[in-house]
N, C-alpha and C positions, 0 to 999 in steps of 0.2 A: 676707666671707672665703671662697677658693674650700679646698678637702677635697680632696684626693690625685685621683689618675687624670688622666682630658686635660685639658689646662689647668687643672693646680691654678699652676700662674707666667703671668703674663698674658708671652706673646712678648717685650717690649716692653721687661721686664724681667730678663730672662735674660740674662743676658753668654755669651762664644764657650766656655769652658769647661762651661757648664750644656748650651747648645746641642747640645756635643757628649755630653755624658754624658747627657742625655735623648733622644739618637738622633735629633733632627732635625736634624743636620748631619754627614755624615763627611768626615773632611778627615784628611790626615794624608799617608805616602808610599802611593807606592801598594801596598806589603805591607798595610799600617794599611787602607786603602779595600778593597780585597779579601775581610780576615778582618771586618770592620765590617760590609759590604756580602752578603756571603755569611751571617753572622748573622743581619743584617736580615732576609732574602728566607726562609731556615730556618725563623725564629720569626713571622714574619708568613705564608708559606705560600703566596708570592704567585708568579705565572709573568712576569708584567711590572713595569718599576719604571721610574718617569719620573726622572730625571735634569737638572738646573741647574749648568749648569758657568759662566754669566756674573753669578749674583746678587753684591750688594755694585759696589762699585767699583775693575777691579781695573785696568790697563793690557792693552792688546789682546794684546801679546807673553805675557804670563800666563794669558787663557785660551786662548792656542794653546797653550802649555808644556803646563797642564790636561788640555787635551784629545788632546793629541799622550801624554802620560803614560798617560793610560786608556785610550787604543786602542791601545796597543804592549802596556803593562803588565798593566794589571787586566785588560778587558775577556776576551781571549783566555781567562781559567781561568772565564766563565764559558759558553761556547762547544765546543760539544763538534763537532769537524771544521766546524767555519764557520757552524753552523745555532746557531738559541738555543736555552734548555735547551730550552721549550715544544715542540719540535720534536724534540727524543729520544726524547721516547716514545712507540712506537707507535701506530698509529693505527686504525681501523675503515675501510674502506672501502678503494680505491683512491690512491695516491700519486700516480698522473699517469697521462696520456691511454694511452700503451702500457701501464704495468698492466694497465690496464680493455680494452683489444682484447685482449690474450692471455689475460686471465682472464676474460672474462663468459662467460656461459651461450650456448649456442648454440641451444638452444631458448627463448629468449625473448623476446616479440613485439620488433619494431624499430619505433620510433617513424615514423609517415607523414611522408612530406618535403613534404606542401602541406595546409595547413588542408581542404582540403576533403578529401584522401581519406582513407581510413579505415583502422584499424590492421589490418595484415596478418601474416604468419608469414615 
């Protein structure tokens, strides 16, 4: 007999209602997928999350429907100007090749352009 936590229901055994109220499935419109999904990533703490929009068997027009639904609807709230959230927050260093030519140090050696010669100023 399996005791509470992961896998106290063997998969196998769980029907689509359990599925869902044990949070390995969200399904629903896409308001429901959104506040579901945005919970998830909250309480788990997570910056990426894989996604399965074909499991089961559904007709091909369905997961276009699926998928045409979550990149119009959910996806966008959680996207902040086109980038993932991963990418909101600030960063350390340089964001791209012009940053770094207008902000480096002018005093600082320049890397030799042929293995053999040797680092200069």
């Amino acid at each position: 007999m399996r005791s509470g936590g992961y896998r106290s229901i063997a998969p196998e055994d769980m029907n689509y209602d359990m599925l869902i109220e044990n949070r390995w499935l969200i399904a629903g419109s896409p308001e429901t997928v959104r506040e579901q999904l945005r919970d998830s990533i909250e309480q788990l703490g997570t910056g990426r999350v894989i996604l399965s929009f074909t499991t089961g068997v559904k007709p091909r027009w369905m997961v276009d429907k699926t998928l045409q639904l979550f990149s119009e609807q959910v996806l966008p709230h959680f996207r902040g100007r086109g980038r993932a959230l991963v990418d909101e927050a600030p960063r350390a260093g340089y964001t791209n090749r012009l940053e770094y030519a207008v902000k480096r140090r002018e005093d600082a050696l320049r890397p030799p352009r042929s293995r053999t010669a040797s680092w200069s100023t």
